[in-house]
C-alpha positions in Angstrom: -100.8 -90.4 -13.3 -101.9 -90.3 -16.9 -101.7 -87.9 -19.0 -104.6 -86.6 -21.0 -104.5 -86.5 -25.1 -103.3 -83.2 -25.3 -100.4 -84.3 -23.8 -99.9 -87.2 -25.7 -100.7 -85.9 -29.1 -97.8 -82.8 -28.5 -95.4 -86.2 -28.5 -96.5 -87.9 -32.2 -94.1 -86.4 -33.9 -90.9 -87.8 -32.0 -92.9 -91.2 -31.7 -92.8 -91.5 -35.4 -89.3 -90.4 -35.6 -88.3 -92.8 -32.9 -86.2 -89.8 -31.0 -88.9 -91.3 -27.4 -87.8 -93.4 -24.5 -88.6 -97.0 -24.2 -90.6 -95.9 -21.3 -92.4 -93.0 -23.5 -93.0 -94.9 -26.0 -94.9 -97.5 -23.8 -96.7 -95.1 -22.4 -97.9 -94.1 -25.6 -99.0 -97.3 -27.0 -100.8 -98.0 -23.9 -103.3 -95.1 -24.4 -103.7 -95.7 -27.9 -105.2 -99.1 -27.0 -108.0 -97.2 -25.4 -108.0 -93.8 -26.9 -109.4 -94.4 -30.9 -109.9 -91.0 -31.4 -105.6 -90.8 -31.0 -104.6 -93.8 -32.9 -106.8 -91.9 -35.8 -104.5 -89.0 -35.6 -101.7 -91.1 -35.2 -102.1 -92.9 -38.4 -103.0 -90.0 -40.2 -99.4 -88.2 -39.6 -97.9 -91.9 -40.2 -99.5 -91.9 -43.8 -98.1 -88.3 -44.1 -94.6 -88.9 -43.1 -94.9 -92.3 -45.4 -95.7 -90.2 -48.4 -92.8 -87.7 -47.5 -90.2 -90.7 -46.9 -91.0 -92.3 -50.4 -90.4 -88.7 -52.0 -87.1 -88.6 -54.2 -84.6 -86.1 -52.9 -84.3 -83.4 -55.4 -81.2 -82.1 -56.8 -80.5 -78.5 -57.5 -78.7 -76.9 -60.6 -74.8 -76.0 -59.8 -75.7 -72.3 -60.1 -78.5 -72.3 -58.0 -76.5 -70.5 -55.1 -74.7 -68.2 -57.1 -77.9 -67.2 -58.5 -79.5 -67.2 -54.9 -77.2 -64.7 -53.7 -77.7 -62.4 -56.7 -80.7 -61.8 -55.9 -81.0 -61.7 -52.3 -77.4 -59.3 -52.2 -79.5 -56.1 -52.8 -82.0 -56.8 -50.4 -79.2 -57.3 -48.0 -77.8 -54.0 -48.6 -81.2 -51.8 -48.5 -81.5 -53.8 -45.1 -78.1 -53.0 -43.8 -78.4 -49.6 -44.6 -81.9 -49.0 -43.5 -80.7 -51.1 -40.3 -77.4 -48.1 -40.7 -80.0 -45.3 -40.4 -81.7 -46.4 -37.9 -79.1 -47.3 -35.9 -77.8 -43.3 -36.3 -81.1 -42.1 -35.2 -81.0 -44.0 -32.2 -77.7 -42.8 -31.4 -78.3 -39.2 -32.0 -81.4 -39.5 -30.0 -79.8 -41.0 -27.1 -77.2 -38.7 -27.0 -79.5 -35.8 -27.0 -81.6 -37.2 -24.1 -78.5 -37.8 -22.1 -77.2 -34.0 -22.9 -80.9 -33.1 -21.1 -80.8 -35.0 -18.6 -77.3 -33.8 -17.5 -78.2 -30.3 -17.6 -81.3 -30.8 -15.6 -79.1 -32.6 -13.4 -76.9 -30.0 -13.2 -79.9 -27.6 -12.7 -81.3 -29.7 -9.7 -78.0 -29.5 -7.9 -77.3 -26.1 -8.1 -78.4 -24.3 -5.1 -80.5 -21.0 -5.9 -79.3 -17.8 -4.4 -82.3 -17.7 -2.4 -81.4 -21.1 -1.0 -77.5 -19.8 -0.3 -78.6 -16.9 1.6 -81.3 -18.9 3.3 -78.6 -21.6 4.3 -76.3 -19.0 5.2 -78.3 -17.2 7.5 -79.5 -20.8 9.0 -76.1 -21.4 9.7 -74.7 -22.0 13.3 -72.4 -19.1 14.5 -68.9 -20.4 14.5 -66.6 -21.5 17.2 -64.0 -18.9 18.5 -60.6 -19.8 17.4 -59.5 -20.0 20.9 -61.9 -23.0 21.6 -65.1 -24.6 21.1 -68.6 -22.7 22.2 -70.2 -23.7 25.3 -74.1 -25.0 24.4 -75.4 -21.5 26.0 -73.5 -19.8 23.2 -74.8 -21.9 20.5 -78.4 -21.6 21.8 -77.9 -18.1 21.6 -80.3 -16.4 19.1 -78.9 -15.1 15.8 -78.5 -11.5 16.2 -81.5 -9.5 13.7 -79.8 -8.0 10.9 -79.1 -4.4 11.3 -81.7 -2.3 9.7 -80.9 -0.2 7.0 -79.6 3.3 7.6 -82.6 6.2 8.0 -81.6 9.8 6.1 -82.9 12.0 8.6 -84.6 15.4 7.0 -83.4 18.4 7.6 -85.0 20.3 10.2 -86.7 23.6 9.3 -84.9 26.5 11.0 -85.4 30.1 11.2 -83.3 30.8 7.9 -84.7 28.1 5.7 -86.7 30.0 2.3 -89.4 28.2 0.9 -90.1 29.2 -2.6 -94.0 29.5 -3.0 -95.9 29.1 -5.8 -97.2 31.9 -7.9 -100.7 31.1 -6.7 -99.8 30.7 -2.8 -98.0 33.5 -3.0 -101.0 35.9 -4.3 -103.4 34.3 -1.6 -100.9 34.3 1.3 -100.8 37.9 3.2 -97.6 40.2 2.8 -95.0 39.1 6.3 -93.7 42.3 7.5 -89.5 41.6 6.9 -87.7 39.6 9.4 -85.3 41.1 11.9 -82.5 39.0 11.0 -82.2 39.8 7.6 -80.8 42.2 5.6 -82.6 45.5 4.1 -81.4 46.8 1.0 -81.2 50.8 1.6 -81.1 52.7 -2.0 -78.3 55.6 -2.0 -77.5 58.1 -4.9 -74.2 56.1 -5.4 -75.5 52.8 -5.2 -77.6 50.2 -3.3 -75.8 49.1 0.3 -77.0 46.0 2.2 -77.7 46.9 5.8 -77.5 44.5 8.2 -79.1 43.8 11.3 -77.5 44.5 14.8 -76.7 41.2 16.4 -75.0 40.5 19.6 -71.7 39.7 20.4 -70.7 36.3 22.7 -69.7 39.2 25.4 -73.1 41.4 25.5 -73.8 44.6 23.9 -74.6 45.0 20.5 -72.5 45.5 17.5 -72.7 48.5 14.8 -75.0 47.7 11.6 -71.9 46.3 8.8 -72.7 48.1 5.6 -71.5 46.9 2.6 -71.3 49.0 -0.7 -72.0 47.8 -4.0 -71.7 49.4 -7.4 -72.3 47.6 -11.1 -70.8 49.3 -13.8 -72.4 47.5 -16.6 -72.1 43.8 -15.8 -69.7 43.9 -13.4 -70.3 44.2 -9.6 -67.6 46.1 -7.4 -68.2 46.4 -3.5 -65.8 48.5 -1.0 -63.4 46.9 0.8 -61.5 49.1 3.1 -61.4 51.8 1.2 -60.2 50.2 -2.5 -63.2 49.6 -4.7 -62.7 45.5 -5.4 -64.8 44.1 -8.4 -66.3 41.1 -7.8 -64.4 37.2 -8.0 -61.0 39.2 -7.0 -59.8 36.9 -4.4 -56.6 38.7 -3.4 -54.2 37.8 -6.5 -51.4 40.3 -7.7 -52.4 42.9 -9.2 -50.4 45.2 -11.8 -50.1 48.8 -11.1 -52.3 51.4 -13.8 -51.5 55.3 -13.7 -54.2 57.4 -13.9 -53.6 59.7 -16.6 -51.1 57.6 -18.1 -50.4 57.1 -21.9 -51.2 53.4 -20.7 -54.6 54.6 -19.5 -55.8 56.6 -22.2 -54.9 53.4 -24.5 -57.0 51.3 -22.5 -60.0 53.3 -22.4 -60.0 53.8 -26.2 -60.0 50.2 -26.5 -62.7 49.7 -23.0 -64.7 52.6 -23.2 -66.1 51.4 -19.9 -62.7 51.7 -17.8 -63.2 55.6 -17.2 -66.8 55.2 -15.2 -64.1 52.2 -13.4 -61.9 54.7 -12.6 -64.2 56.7 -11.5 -65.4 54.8 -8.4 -62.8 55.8 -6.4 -59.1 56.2 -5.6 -58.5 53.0 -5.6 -60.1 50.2 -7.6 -58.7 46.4 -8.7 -60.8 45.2 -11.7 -59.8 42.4 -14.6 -59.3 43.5 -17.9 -57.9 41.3 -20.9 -57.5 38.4 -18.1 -55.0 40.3 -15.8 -56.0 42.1 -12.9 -55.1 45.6 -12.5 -55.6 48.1 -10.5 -55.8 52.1 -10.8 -54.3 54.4 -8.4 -53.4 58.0 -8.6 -49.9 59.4 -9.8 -49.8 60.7 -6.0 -50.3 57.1 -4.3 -47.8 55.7 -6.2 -45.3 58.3 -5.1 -46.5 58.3 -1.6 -46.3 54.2 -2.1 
């Protein structure tokens, strides 16, 4: 098959430089007899290379290197360096990409806690230690979890108070007292609680309890059989205090409220200077 000018022209070159085959080369000269349009360009390169051949080869000074390398060593080094910088841009680049893509690595594997508690609760329930579970038992559905714990209200009794407002308690109507609680009564020596009659586990109903209570300034004292007991006493020792002792007479010049004290009965336990003491007559102590 031959092959068109294109071809053949690409091949000129190494025909004048005799570097073709015999078999090229034949080839060649066979479409030059035909082509002119070829053996024009042909002998066009031949006059070229002919006017290059006949050139004398020129000689360069002795320093023409050294001088060369002057001037081309500073361009070397603002290339090398350039080529330096660059280079420790890339680096630091590449090193920062690979720092994020680790940590969204990282990130991607990491289960979420939603995920864990999803998995967990997806997971099958687990084989007794004394053997494997039957396939009823694994087809068994997961039990609900258990709901959380309800605070039940108290339920209104009889003897729960509501405290009403100021406005509620002008527009609701006076309740007549309840049965079951206890009416002040107002005595000359003091106010006593009375309490209503309630029934015992064996029938019959018990006596009213009252209670007496006296306040001598602050302090609160209520009768407990028969010794006057001011209020917070909770059964400690108490220390012995004559009436008309020098002892006595002391103390009530120093607590001039320890005479209307002693004057609440034959008996009374109260707490002065963080001791508690308690006053009895000359005549209980000797019939003690």
């Amino acid at each position: 098959m031959m092959r068109s000018c294109d071809t053949m022209r690409e091949d000129f070159s190494a025909l004048l430089d005799g570097e073709l085959t015999p078999f090229e080369q034949a080839e060649i000269e066979a479409h030059l007899s035909e082509c002119s349009e070829c053996l024009r360009i042909l002998g066009g390169m031949k006059k070229v290379d002919d006017l290059y051949r006949a050139l004398e080869p020129a000689v360069a000074p002795g320093d023409f290197e050294e001088r060369l390398k002057q001037r081309l060593r500073p361009k070397v080094r603002l290339f090398t360096g350039r080529r330096m910088a660059t280079r420790r841009i890339w680096l630091l680049a590449a090193a920062g990409l690979i720092a994020v893509l680790s940590l969204f690595l990282m990130r991607m594997q990491t289960p979420s806690p939603d995920h864990m508690q999803l998995t967990r609760a997806q997971e099958p329930p687990t084989a007794p230690k004394g053997g494997l579970m039957t396939e009823a038992e694994m087809a068994r559905p997961m039990p609900p979890p258990p709901a959380p714990l309800a605070v039940a209200e108290p339920a209104a009794t009889a003897d729960t108070h509501t405290e009403a407002l100021p406005e509620q308690a002008a527009a609701a109507p006076a309740s007549p007292p309840r049965a079951d609680m206890p009416q002040p009564e107002v005595h000359g020596d003091g106010v006593a609680m009375q309490y209503p009659v309630r029934t015992s586990a064996l029938g019959g109903a018990r006596a009213p309890q009252k209670m007496p209570i006296q306040h001598v300034g602050p302090r609160a004292f209520t009768l407990v059989e028969g010794v006057w007991r001011e209020e917070g006493y909770a059964g400690e020792p108490a220390t012995p205090l004559l009436r008309q002792s020098e002892e006595f007479h002391a103390l009530c010049e120093r607590h001039p409220d320890l005479p209307a004290i002693a004057a609440l009965g034959p008996t009374v336990i109260f707490r002065l200077e963080e001791t508690w003491r308690q006053i009895e007559t000359p005549a209980d102590t000797a019939g003690h």
